[in-house]
N, C-alpha and C positions, 0 to 999 in steps of 0.2 A: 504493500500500500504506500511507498514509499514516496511515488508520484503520484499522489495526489495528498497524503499528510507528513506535516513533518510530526516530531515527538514530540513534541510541546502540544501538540493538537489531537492527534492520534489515540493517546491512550486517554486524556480528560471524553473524547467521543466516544470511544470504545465501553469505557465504564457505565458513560448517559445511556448510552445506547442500548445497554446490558438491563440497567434500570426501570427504562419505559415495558423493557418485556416483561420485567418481574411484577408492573401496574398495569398488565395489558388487562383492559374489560371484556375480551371474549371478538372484540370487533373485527381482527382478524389473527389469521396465525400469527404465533412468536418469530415464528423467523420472518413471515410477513415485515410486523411491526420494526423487529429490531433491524434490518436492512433498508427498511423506510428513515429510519428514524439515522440512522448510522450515515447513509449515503445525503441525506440533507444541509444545503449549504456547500455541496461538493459539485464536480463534472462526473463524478464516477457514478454507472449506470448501475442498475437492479441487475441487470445480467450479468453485467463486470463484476459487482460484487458478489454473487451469488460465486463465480467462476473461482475466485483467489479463495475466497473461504473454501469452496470445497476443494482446490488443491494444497491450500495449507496444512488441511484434516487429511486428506490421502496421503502427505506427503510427511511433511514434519512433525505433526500431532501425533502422528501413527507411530513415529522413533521414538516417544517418549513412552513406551512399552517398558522399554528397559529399567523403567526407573520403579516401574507397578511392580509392587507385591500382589498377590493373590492373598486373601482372607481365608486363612486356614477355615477347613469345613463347609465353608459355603456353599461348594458343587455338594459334597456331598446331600446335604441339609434339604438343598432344591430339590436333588433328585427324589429323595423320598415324598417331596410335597408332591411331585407331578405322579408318582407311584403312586398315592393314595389318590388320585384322582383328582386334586386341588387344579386349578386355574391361578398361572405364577404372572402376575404381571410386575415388571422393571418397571417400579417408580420412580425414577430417578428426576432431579428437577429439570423439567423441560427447556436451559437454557440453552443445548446444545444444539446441534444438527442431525438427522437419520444416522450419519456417515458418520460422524463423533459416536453415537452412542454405540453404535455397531461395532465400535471399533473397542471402544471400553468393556464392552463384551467378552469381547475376543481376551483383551488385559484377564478379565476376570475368570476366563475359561468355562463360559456359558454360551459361547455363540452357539453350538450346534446342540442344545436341548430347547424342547418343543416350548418356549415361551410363549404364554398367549399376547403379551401386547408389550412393548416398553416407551415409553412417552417420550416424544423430543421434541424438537421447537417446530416440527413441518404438521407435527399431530395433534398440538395443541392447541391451545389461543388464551392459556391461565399456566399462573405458575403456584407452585406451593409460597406461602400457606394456604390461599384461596381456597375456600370450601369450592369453589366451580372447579377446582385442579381436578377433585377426587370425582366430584359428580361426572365430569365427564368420562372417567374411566369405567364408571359404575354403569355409567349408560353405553361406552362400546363394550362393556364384557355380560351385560345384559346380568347384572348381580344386585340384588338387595346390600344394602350396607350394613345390616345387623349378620350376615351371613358371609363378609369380610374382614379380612387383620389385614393392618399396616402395619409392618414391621421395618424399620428404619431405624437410624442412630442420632436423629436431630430429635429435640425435644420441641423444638418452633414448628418446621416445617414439615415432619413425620408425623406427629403428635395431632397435628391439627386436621384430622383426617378424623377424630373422634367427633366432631363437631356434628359430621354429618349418622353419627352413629356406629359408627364404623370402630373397632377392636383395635387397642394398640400395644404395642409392643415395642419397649426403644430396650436395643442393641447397643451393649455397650463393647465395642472393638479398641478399647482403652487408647482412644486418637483424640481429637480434636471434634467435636461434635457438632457436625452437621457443616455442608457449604455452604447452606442460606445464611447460617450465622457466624462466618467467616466472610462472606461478602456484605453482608447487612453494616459489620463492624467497621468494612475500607465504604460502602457508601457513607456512614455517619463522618467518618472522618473527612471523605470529601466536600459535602455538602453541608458538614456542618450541623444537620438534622439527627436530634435522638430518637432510635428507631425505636419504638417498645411495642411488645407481645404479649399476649394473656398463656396464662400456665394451661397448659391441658393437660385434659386427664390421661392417665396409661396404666393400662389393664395388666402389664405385668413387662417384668426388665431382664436385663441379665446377658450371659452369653448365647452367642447360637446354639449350642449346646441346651441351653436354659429353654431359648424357641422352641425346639424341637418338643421338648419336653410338655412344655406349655401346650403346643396341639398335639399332641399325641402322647401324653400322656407317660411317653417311656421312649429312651434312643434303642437303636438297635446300629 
């Protein structure tokens, strides 16, 4: 992007840009909005930008593989949800692109088990914490919300999934908890603005291990 921002400009756009999609009302998609919003004030086109982002993600996002850990148990843990018949959907917050999450995927060593849905900015049009984030996954996986668990490690933007009725479970993977609330803290610092959340409720915590337990009763 270098011809058409410099760094002074660049990354202050990048962050606004990131922003508008985390307040998107449903109006259009996320990557919609954020490309909208991103390429404004510029020469640079909706196709041009669409073009670099997805060769940056094919290209150099895809090398920082090396640096992913894998979460012990995870694969295993999924596999027995999809065994028992459960419906696994990757909530992950939809700020990314198809091609980013697919790719995170692959980091996480889930790309080739049957997921039913994973959310990213081309499939959405809300981001976590928005009660519409969840509602809309509730409505492509054709599920009641008292007959669903969120199980995530943010207590913001995981947690808030209860709202809608919906069973939680925060995973504690002894890291830094949650992205929402790592970004939420560089917007307040930019902008200036104190970001605050209401505590949600969570129906039970612990390790993957602990999850497992938690729906079924017993690991195997």
């Amino acid at each position: 992007m270098a011809d058409y921002f410099d760094q002074s400009t660049f990354f202050p756009k990048l962050l606004q840009s990131t922003v508008s999609m985390i307040r998107n009302d449903g109006s259009m998609t996320n990557v919609e909005l954020f490309t909208y919003h991103f390429i404004s004030g510029s020469k640079l086109s909706y196709e041009e930008c669409h073009n670099r982002l997805r060769k940056f993600y094919a290209e150099s996002f895809r090398q920082l593989g090396n640096l992913v850990h894998v979460v012990p148990y995870g694969r295993k843990l999924i596999k027995r949800v999809l065994q028992e018949g459960l419906q696994v959907v990757i909530a992950t917050n939809p700020i990314f692109p198809e091609l980013a999450t697919q790719i995170r995927l692959e980091w996480a060593n889930l790309s080739d088990l049957d997921i039913t849905m994973s959310t990213h900015a081309e499939n959405m049009s809300y981001c976590k914490p928005r009660p519409e984030y969840y509602q809309s996954i509730l409505d492509h996986i054709k599920q009641k919300p008292e007959d669903c668990l969120m199980a995530g490690n943010d207590p913001i933007s995981d947690m808030a999934a209860s709202v809608l009725g919906i069973k939680t479970f925060l995973v504690d993977l002894d890291q830094e908890k949650g992205r929402l609330g790592i970004l939420s803290k560089e917007i307040e610092e930019r902008t200036k603005k104190k970001v605050t959340y209401p505590k949600y409720p969570i129906d039970g915590s612990g390790t993957l291990q602990d999850l497992e337990r938690f729906l079924f009763g017993t690991k195997r």
